[in-house]
Each structure stands twice: as structure tokens, then as C-alpha cells.
Residue frames as qw, qx, qy, qz and C-alpha x, y, z in Angstrom:
[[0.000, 0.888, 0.461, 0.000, 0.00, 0.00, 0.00],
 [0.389, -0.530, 0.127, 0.743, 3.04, 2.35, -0.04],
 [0.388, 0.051, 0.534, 0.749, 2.95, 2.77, -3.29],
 [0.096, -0.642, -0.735, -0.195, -0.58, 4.25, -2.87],
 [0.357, -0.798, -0.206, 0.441, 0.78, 6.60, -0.17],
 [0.300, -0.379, 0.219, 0.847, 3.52, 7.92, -2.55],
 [0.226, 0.500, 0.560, 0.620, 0.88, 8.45, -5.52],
 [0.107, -0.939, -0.311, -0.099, -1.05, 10.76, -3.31],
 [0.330, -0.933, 0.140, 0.043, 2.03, 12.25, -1.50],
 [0.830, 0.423, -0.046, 0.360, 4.99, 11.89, -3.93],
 [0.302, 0.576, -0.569, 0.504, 7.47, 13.93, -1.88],
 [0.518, -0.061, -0.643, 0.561, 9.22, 13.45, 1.71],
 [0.015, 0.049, -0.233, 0.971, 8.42, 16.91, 2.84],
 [0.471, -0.241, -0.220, -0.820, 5.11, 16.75, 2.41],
 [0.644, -0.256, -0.717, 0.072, 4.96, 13.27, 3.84],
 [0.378, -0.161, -0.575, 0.708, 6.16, 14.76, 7.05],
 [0.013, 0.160, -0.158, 0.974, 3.81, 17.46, 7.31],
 [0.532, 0.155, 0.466, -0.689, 0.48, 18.06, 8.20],
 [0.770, 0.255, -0.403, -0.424, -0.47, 16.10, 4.95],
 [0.105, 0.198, -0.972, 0.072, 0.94, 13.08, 6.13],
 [0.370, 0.072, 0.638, -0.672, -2.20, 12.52, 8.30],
 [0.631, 0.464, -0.038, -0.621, -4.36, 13.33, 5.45],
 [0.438, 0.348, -0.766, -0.319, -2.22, 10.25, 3.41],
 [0.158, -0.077, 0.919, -0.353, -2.83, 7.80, 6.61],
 [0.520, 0.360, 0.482, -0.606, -6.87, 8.77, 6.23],
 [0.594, 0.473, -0.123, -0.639, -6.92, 8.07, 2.54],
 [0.276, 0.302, -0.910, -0.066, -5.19, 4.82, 2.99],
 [0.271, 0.152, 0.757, -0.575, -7.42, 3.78, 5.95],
 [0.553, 0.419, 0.120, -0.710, -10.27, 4.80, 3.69],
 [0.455, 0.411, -0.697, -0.371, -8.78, 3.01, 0.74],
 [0.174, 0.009, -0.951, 0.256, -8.47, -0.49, 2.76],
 [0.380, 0.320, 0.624, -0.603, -12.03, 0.26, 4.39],
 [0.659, 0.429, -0.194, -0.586, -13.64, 0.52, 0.61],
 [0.369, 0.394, -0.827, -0.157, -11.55, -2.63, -0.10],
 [0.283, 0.093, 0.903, -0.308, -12.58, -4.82, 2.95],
 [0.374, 0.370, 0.124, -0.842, -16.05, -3.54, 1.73],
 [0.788, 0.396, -0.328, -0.339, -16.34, -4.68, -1.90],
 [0.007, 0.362, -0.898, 0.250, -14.56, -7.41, -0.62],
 [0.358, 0.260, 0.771, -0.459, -18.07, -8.65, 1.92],
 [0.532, 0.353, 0.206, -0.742, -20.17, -7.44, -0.81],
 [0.633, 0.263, -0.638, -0.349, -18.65, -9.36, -3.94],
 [0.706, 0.012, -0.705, 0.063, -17.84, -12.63, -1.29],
 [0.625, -0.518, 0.037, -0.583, -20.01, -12.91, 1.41],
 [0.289, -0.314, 0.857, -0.288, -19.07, -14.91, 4.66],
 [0.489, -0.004, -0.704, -0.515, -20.82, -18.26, 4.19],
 [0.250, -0.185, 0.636, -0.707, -22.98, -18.09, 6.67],
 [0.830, 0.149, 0.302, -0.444, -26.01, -20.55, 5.51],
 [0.548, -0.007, 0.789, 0.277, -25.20, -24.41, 3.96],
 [0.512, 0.484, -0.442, -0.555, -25.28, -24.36, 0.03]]
């Protein structure tokens, strides 16, 4: 997922600043949309097929 962090926030300097945060939340977000479509395309199998 680094590579995700440096698309939004391609330098150091910025990394360190107050944007950094802002990269953490759009990863978090990124991984929360993933789990997401994740349950929605492949649902626990909660009932016998």
C-alpha cells in the first residue's frame, strides 16, 4: 500500500507534514472501501449451500 501513499504524496516533505495525516486517512479509507467490496462481492458463508 506504499505505493498508494507515494501516488497521493509523492514527496518526503510533504509526507512529514500536516499532509501526512491526510495520506494515513486516505489509505485507511482506501483499505475500508476494499474490505467492503470485498463482503459485498464474497459474502461470509454463513447458511449451507
Amino acid at each position: 500500500l506504499d505505493s498508494f501513499t507515494w501516488k497521493i504524496c509523492p514527496s518526503p516533505h510533504i509526507r512529514q507534514t500536516g499532509l501526512s495525516l491526510m495520506c494515513h486517512m486516505a489509505e485507511s479509507w482506501l483499505m475500508f472501501r476494499i474490505w467492503m467490496d470485498f463482503e459485498t462481492l464474497c459474502p461470509r458463508r454463513s447458511s449451507p449451500n
